[in-house]
TIFIVO-430059 format. One line per field, with one value per residue (C-alpha): x negated, y negated, z; residue in three letters. Coordinates in pm, 1 decimal. Each point is the difference from the previous one (the first is absolute). Example, Ala and Ser with C-alpha at 12.3 -4.5 7.8 and 13.67 -1.06 7.14 Angstrom:
% TIFIVO-430059
u	[-1230.0 / -137.0]
v	[450.0 / -344.0]
w	[780.0 / -66.0]
rest	[ala / ser]
END
This chain:
% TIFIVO-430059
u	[4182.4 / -68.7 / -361.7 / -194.4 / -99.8 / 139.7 / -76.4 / 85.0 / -50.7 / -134.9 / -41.4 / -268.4 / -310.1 / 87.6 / 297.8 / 181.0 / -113.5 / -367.4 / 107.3 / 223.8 / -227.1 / 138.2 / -116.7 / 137.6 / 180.1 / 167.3 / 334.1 / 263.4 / 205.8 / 314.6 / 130.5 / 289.6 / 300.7 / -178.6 / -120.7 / -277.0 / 78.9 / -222.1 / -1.6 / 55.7 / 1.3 / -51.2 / 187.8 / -226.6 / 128.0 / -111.1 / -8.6 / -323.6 / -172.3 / 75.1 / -105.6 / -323.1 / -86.5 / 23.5 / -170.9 / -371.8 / -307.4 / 90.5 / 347.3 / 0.8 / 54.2 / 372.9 / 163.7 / 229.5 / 339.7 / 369.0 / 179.3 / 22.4 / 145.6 / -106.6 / 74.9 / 74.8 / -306.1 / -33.3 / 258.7 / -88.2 / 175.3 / 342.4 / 70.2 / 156.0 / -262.2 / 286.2 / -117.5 / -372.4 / 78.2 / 246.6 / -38.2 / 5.1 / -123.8 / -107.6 / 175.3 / -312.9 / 160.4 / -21.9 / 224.5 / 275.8 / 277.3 / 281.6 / 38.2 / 126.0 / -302.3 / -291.3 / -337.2 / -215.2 / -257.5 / 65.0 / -212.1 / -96.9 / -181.6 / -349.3 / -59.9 / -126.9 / 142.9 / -189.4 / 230.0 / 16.7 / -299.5 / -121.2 / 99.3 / 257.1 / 131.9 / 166.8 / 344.3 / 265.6 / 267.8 / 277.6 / -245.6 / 84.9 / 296.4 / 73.5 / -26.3 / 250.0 / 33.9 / -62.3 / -360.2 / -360.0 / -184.3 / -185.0 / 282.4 / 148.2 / -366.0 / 37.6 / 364.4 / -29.9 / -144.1 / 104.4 / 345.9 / 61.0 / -93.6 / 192.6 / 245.3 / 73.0 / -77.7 / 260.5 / 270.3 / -34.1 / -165.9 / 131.8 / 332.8 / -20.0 / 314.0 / 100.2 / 107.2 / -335.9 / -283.1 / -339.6 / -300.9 / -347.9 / -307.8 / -316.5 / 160.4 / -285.1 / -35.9 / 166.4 / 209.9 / 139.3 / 30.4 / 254.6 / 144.5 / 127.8 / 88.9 / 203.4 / 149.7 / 135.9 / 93.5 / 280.5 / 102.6 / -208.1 / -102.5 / -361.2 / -284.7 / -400.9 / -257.9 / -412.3 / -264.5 / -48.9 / 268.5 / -57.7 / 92.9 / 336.3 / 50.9 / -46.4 / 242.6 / 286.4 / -60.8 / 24.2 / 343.1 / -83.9 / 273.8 / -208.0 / -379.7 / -185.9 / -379.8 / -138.0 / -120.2 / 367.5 / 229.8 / 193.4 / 340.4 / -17.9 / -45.8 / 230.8 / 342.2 / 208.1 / -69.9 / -190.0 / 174.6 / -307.2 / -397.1 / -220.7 / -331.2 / -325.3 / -274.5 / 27.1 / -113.4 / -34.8 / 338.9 / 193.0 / 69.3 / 179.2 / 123.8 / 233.7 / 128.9 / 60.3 / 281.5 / 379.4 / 113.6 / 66.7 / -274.5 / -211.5 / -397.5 / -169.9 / -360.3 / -177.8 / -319.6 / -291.0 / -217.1 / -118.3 / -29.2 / 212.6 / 9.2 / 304.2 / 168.0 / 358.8 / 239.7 / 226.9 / 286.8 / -11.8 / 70.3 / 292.0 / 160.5 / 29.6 / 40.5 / -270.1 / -91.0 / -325.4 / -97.5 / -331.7 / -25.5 / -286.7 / 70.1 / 284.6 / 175.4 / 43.9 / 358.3 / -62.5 / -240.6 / 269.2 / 210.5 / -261.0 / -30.0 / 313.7 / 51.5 / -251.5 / 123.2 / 354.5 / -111.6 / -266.5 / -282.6 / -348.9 / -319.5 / -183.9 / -373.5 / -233.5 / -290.2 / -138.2 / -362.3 / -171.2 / -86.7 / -357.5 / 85.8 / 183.3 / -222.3 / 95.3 / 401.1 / -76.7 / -223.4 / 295.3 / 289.5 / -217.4 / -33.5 / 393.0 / -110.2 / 261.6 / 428.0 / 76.1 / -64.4 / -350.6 / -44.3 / -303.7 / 5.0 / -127.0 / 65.8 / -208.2 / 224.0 / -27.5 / -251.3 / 129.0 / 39.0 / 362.0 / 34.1 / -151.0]
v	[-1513.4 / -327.4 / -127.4 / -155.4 / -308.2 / -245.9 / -302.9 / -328.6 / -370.9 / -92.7 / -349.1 / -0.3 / -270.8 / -280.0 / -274.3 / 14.3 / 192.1 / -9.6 / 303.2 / 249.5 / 297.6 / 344.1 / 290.9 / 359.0 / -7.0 / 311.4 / 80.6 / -119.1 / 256.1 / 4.9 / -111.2 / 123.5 / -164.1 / -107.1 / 75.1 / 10.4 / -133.8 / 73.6 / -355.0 / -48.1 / -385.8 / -254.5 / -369.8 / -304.4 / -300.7 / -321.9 / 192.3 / 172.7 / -370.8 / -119.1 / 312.5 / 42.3 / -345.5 / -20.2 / 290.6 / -24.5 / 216.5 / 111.9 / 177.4 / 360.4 / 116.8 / -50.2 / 128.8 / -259.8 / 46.2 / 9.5 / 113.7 / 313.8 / 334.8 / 324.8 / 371.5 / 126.5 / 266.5 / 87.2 / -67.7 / 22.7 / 101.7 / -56.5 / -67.7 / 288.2 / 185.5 / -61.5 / -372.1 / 133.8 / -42.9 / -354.5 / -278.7 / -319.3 / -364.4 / -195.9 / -204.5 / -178.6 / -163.9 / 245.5 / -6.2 / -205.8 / 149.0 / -271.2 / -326.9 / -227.0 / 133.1 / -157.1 / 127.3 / -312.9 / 114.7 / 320.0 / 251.5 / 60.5 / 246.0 / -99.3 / -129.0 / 107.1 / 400.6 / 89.5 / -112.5 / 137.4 / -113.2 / 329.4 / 363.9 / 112.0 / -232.5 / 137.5 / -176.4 / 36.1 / 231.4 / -247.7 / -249.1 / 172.1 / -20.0 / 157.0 / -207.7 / -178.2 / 266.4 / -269.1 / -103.4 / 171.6 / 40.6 / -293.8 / -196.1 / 144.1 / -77.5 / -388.2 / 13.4 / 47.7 / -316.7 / -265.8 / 135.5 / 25.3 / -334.4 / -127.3 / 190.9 / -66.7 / -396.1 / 2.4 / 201.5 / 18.2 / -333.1 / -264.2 / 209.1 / -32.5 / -51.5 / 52.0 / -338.1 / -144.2 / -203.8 / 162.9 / -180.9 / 173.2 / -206.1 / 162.0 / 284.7 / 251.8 / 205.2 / 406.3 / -172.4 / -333.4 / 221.6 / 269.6 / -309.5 / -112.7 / 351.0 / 57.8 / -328.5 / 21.5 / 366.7 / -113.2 / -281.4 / -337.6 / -286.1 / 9.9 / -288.0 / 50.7 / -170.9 / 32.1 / -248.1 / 245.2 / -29.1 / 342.1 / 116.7 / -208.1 / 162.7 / 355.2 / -73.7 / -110.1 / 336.9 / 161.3 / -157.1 / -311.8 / -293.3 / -327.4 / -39.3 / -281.9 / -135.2 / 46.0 / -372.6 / -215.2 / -99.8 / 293.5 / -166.7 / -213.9 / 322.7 / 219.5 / 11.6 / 101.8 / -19.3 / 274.6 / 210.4 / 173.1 / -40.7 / 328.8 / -129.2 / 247.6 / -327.7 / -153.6 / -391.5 / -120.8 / 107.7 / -100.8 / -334.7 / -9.8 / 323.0 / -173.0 / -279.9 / 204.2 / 182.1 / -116.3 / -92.2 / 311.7 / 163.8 / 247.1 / 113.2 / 315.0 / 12.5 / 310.1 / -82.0 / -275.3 / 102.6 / -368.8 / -131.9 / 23.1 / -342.5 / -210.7 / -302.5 / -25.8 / -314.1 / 159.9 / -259.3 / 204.4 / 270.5 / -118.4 / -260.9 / 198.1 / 331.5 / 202.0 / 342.5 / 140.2 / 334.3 / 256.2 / 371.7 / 229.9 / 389.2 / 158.4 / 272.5 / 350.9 / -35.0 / -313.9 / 184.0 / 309.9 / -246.6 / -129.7 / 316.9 / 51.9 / -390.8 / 71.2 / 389.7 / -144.6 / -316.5 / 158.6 / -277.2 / 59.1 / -182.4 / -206.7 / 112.6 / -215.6 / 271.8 / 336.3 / 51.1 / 353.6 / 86.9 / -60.7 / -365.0 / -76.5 / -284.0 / -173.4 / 37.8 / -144.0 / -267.0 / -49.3 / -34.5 / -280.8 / -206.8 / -53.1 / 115.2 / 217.4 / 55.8 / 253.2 / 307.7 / 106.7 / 376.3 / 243.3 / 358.9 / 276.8 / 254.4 / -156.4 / 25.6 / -326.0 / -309.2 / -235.5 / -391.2 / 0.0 / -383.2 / -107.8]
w	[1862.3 / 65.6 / -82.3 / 273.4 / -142.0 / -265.5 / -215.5 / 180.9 / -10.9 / 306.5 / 196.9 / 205.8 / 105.4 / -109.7 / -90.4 / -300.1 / -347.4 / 109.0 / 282.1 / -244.1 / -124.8 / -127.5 / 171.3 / 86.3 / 376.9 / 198.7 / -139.6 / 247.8 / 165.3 / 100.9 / 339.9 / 168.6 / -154.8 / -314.0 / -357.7 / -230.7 / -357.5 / -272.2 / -178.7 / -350.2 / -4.4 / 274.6 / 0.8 / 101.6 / 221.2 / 89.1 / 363.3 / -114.0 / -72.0 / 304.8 / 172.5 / -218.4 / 112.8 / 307.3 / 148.1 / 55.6 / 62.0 / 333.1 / -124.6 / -25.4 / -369.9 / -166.3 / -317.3 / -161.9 / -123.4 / 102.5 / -273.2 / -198.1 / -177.3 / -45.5 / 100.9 / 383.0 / 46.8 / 387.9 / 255.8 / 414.8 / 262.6 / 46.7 / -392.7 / -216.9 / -257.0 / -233.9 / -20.6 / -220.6 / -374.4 / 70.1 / -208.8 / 232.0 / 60.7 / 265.5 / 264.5 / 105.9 / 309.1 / 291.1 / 328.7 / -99.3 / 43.6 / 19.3 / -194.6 / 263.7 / 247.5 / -138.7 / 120.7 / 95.1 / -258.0 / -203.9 / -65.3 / -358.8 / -177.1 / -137.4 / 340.0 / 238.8 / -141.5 / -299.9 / -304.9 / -330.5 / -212.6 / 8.3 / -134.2 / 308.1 / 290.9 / 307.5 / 89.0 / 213.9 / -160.3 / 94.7 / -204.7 / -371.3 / -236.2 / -264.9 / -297.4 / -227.2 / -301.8 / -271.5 / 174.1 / -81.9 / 191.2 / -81.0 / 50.1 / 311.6 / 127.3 / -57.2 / 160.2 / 342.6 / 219.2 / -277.2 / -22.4 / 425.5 / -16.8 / -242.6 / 98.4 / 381.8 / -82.9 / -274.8 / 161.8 / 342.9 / 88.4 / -276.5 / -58.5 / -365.5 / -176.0 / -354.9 / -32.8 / 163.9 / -185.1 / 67.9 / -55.0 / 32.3 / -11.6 / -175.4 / -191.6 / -51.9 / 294.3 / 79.7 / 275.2 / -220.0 / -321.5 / 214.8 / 144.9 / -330.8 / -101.3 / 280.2 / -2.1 / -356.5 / 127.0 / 195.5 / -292.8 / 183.7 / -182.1 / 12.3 / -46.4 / 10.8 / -18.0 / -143.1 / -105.7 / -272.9 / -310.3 / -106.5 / 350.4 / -39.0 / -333.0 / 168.0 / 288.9 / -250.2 / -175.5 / 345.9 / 63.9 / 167.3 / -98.8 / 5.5 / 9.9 / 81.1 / 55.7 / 340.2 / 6.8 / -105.4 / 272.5 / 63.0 / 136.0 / -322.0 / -219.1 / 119.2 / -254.0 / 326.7 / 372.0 / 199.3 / 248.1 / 101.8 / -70.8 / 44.4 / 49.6 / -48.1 / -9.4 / 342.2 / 64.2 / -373.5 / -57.2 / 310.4 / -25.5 / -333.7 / 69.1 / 301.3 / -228.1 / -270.0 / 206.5 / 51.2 / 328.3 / 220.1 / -238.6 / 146.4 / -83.9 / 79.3 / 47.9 / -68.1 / -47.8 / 35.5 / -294.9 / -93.1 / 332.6 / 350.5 / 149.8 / -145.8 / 116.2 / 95.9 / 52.3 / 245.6 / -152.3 / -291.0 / 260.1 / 199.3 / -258.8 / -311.2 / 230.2 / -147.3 / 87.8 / -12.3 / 61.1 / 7.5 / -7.7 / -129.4 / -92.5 / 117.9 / 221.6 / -109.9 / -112.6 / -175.4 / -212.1 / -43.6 / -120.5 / -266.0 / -164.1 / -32.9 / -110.4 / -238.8 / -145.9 / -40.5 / -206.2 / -141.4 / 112.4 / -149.7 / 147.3 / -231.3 / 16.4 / -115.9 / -20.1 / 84.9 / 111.9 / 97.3 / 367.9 / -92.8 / -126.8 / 289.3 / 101.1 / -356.2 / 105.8 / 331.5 / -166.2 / -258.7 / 283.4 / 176.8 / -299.4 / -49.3 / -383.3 / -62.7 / -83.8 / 184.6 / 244.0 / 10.6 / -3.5 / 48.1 / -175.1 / 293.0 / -232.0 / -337.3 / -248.6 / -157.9 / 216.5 / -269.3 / 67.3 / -119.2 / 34.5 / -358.8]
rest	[unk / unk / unk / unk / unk / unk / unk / unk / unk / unk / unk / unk / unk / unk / unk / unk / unk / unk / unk / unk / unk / unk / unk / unk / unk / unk / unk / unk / unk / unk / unk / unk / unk / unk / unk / unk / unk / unk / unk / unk / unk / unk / unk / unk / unk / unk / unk / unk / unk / unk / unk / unk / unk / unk / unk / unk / unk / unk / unk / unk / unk / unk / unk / unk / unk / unk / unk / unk / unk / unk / unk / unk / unk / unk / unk / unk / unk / unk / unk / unk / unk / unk / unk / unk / unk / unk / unk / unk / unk / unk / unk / unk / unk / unk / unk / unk / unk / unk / unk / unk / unk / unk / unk / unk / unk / unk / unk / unk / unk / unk / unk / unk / unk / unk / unk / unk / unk / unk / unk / unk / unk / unk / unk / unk / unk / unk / unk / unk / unk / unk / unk / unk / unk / unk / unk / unk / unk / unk / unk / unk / unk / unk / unk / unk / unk / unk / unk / unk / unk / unk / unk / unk / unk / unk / unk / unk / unk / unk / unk / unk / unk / unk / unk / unk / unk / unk / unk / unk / unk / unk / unk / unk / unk / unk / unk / unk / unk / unk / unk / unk / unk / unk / unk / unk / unk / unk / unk / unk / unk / unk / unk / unk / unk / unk / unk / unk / unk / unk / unk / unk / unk / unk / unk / unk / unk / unk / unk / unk / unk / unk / unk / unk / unk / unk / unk / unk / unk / unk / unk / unk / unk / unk / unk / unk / unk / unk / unk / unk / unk / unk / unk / unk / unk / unk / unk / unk / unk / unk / unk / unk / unk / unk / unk / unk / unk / unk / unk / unk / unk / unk / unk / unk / unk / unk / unk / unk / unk / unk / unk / unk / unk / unk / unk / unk / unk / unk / unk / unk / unk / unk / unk / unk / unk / unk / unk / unk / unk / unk / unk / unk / unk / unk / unk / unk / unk / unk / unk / unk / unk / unk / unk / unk / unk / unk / unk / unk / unk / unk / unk / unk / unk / unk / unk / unk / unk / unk / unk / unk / unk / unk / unk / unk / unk / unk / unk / unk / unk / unk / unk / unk / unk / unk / unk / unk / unk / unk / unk / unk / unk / unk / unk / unk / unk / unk / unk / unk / unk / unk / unk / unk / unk / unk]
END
């Protein structure tokens, strides 16, 4: 039977970590059409940052998350019994049911739905997948936004080939680091970039081909022209970004995590033929197609470190601070709350 309240991080009161306090909540139930996962680990995102800081006083209380893995325990109507007892993750993107129709914003768990910083989380049953068998649970929890994203931008945006040059600014975050691993997946040539050496000397052990420091002139550093530029950062990165690529190069924006307003000479544009591109998440087959990606080349997430439910506002603290290599994780089920990034 399933309890009627559970342990969850809730945002509530005010902006940013000032408004997260733990506190026991009803147990969801489930919906017609969806589930209720027990969680054993949750994934954090730059998505729960943004979210955290923007809502105020005045906004009704949230629980954070979009990613994670557990155990299928309750099932409404319309889903077979035969579902209770399934090991699954989370597709945290809900209602997208074909790549080429992109919803104008798309909905994602942890906001407004409850997400999964808590014990269970109630989900669409079209929303879980059965994990790649080489993952734990740990890891299948740090998968599942970073790799859509990296995926679909890759793949079906940039049309990554195995001959291609990939450069990817900032290589620290879960959607860069899967970048790289799927990029060296399919035999590209792969470049990053990192004020921090150490972080440079991490990548190379990853796979990465060439690393350089964030602040040299990229197009002068680069042993071999770029074909395609993956770009997490946003403005700081934009600019040299663009020159670094060849003529009929293409970049793919995915994020804006250092600042969004960049500057663009559209003769860069139209004379060297540059392509440039944006997507965030992706549909429901895209993210079929990940797992699958990821079982048959057997792609682990790097996580940087693990936290317990009750230090969730640490992890969220952590993930704003840029301070880490890696996925951050949170343990629902207790089993270890240790800082793994040391």
């Amino acid at each position: 039977m399933m309890p009627a309240q559970m342990r969850a991080v809730v945002h509530m009161g005010r902006s940013g970590p000032a408004g997260l306090v733990s506190r026991l909540v009803p147990t969801p139930a489930a919906q017609r059409g969806e589930v209720v996962i027990a969680l054993a680990y949750a994934g954090l995102n730059r998505h729960d940052v943004f979210v955290m800081d923007a809502r105020g006083k005045q906004d009704p209380p949230l629980v954070l998350g979009s990613d994670g893995a557990g155990v299928i325990v309750d099932v409404g109507a319309g889903v077979s019994r035969s579902e209770i007892g399934r090991r699954v993750m989370i597709n945290p993107c809900i209602g997208w049911d074909d790549a080429r129709d992109v919803p104008t914003v798309p909905e994602i768990l942890g906001d407004p739905r409850w997400g999964t910083l808590a014990e269970f989380v109630a989900i669409p049953a079209c929303n879980v997948a059965t994990p790649p068998p080489h993952l734990s649970d740990r890891e299948a929890a740090a998968l599942g936004l970073a790799g859509m994203t990296a995926y679909r931008a890759l793949f079906t945006i940039a049309a990554l080939r195995p001959t291609d040059h990939l450069l990817i600014p900032a290589i620290a975050g879960g959607v860069a680091l899967l970048a790289l691993s799927f990029a060296r997946a399919v035999g590209a040539r792969v470049t990053v970039t990192s004020r921090r050496p150490a972080m440079l000397e991490r990548a190379i052990e990853l796979g990465a081909t060439d690393a350089i420091l964030t602040d040299s002139e990229w197009s002068e550093a680069m042993s071999a022209p770029v074909d395609c530029v993956l770009d997490t950062i946003g403005a700081p990165s934009f600019e040299r970004a663009v020159r670094a690529l060849r003529p009929g190069g293409r970049l793919v924006s995915v994020g804006a995590t250092a600042g969004a307003d960049a500057a663009l000479d559209l003769r860069d544009l139209f004379f060297r033929q540059i392509s440039i591109s944006g997507t965030s998440m992706a549909s429901a087959p895209e993210f079929d197609e990940m797992v699958r990606f990821v079982a048959q080349h057997e792609i682990r997430p790097v996580i940087g470190a693990t936290y317990d439910l009750a230090r969730a506002d640490r992890a969220l603290g952590a993930l704003a601070s840029h301070s880490h290599f890696g996925k951050i994780v949170v343990s629902i089920v207790g089993d270890d709350g240790k800082d793994t990034s040391a």
